[in-house]
C-alpha positions as CSV (number, residue, x, y, z in Angstrom):
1,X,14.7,86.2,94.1
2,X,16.1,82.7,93.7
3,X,19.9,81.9,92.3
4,X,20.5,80.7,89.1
5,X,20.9,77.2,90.9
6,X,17.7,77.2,92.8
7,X,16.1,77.9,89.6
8,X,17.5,75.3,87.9
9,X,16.8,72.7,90.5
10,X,13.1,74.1,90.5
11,X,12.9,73.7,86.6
12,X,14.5,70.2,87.0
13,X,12.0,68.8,89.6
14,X,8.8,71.0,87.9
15,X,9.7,68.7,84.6
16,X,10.3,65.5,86.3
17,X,7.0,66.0,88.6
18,X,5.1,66.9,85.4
19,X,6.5,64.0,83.0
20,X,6.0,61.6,85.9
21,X,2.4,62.9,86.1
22,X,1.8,62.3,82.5
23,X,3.7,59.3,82.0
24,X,1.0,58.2,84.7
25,X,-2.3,59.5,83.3
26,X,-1.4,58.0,80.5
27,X,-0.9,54.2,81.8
28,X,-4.1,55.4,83.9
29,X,-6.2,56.3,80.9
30,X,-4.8,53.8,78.3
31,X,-7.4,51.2,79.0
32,X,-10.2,52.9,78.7
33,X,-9.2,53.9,75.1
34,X,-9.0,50.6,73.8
35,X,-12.0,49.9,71.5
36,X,-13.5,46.9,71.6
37,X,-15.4,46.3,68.3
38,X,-16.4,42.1,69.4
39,X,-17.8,41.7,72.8
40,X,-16.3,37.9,74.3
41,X,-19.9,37.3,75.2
42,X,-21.4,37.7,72.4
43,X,-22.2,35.0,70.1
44,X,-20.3,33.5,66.9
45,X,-22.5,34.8,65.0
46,X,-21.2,38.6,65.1
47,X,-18.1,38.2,65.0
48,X,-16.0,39.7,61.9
49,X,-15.4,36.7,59.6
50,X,-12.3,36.5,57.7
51,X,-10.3,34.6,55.7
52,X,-6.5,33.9,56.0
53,X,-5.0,35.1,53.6
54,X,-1.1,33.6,53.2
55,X,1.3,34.2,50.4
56,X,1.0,36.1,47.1
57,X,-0.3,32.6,45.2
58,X,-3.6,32.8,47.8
59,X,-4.1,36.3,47.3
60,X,-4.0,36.4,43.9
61,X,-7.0,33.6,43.9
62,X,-8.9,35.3,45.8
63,X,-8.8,38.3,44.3
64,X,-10.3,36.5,41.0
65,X,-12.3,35.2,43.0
66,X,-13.9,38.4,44.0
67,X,-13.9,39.8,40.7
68,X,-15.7,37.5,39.0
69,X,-18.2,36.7,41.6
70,X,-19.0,40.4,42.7
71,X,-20.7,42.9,39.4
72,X,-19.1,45.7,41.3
73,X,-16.0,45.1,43.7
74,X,-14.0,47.9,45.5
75,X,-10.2,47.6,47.1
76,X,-10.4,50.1,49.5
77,X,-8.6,51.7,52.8
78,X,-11.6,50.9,55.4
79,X,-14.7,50.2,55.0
80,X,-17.7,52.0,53.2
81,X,-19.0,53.2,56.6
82,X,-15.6,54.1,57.7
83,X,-13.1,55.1,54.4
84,X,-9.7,55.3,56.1
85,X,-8.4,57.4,53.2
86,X,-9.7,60.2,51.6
87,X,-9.3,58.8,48.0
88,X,-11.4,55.6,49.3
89,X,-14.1,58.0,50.9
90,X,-14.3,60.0,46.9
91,X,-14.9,56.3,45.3
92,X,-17.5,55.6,48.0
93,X,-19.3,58.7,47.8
94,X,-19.1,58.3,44.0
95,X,-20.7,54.8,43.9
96,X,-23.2,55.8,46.5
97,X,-23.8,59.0,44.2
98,X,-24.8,56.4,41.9
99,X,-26.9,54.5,43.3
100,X,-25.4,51.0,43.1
101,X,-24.5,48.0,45.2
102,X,-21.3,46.9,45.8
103,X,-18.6,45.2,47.2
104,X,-15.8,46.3,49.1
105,X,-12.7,44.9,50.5
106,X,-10.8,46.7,53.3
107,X,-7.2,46.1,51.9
108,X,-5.7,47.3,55.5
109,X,-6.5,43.9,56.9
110,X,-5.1,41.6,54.8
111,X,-1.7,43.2,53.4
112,X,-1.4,39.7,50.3
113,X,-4.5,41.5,49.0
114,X,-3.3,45.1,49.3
115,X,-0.2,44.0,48.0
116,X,-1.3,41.4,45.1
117,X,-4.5,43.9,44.0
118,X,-1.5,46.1,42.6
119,X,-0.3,42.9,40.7
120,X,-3.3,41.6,39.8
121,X,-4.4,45.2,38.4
122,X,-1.0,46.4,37.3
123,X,-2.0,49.5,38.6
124,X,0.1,50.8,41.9
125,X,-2.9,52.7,43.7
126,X,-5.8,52.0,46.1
127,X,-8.5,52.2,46.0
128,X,-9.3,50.2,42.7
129,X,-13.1,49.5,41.3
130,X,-13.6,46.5,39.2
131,X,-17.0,46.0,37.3
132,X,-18.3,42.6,35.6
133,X,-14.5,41.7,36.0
134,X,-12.7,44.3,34.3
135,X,-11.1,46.7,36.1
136,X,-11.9,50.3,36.0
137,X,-9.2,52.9,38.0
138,X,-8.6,54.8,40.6
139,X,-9.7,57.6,42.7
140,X,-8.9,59.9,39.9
141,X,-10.5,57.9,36.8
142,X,-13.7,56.8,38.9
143,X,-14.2,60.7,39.7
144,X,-14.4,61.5,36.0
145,X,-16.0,59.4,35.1
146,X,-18.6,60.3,37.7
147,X,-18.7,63.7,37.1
148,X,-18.8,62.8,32.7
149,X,-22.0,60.4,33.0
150,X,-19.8,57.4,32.4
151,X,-20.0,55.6,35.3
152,X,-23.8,56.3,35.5
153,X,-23.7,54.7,32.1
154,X,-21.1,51.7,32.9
155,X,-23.4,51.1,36.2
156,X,-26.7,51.3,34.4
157,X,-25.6,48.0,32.7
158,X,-24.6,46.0,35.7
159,X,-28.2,46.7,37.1
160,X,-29.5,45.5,34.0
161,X,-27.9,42.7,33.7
162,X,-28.4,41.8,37.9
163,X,-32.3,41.8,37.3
C-alpha cells in the first residue's frame, strides 16, 4: 500500500502526463479540423462573393437595396442549406413549405447588416422576411401565418406578379 505522499505524487504526475497528452493531441489534430470551404486552386469563379460592408450609413443602403430588388428577401443566421439558428431553420422550412423562391442574407457575416436590419425594420429579432418591400415578422409571425393560410395567400401574389 502506498503513503499518502506517494499517492499524491502519483496523482500529481498521472494529471500532468495526461494534460500534457491532451494539450498535445490537440495541437496534433487541430489542423485537420480546419474546414476549408475555397480551395487556393480553384478558380475566381467559385469563390464566395461579398460585399464590404462599412458603417451603419452603407448598411442601411444596402438593405433597401435588397428589399426593393428581391419580391421575397430573408435576414437570417446561415444560410438556407445550413440555418445556424433554429428560428432561421422554422422560416426556411416555412418558405420552402410554400413553395416560393427567395432571397436570403446570412446576417452572421456582415454584423452593419445584422445590426442595421433591426433599424431598418424596427423590429429587434432575426430572422426577418420582407415581401415586395414591406416587411413581414419574425420567426413567430411567419409561423402563423404559415400554419393560418396567410402566407400561402401573401406568396401567391408575389408569384403572380413575377410571371
Amino acid at each position: 500500500m502506498l503513503s499518502s505522499i506517494a499517492t499524491t505524487a502519483l496523482r500529481r504526475t498521472t494529471t500532468a502526463t495526461f494534460t500534457s497528452a491532451v494539450a498535445t493531441t490537440r495541437q496534433h489534430f487541430r489542423p485537420a479540423l480546419a474546414i476549408r470551404f475555397f480551395s487556393e486552386d480553384s478558380h475566381g469563379d467559385f469563390a464566395p462573393q461579398r460585399k464590404v460592408v462599412e458603417g451603419e450609413d452603407a448598411a442601411m443602403k444596402m438593405i433597401q437595396e435588397h428589399v426593393e430588388s428581391n419580391p421575397v428577401m430573408l435576414y437570417m443566421k446561415g444560410n438556407p442549406s445550413m440555418p445556424m439558428c433554429g428560428f432561421s431553420a422554422t422560416v426556411v422550412q416555412a418558405l420552402k413549405a410554400e413553395g416560393i423562391d427567395f432571397s436570403s442574407v446570412n446576417v452572421l457575416d456582415y454584423p452593419d447588416i445584422r445590426e442595421g436590419v433591426k433599424k431598418f425594420s424596427e423590429w429587434p429579432t432575426i430572422p426577418q422576411l420582407y415581401v415586395d418591400g414591406e416587411f413581414i415578422g419574425g420567426c413567430d409571425i411567419i409561423v402563423q401565418m404559415h400554419e393560418s393560410g396567410e402566407l400561402a395567400d401573401l406568396l401567391k401574389d408575389v408569384a403572380k406578379s413575377e410571371e
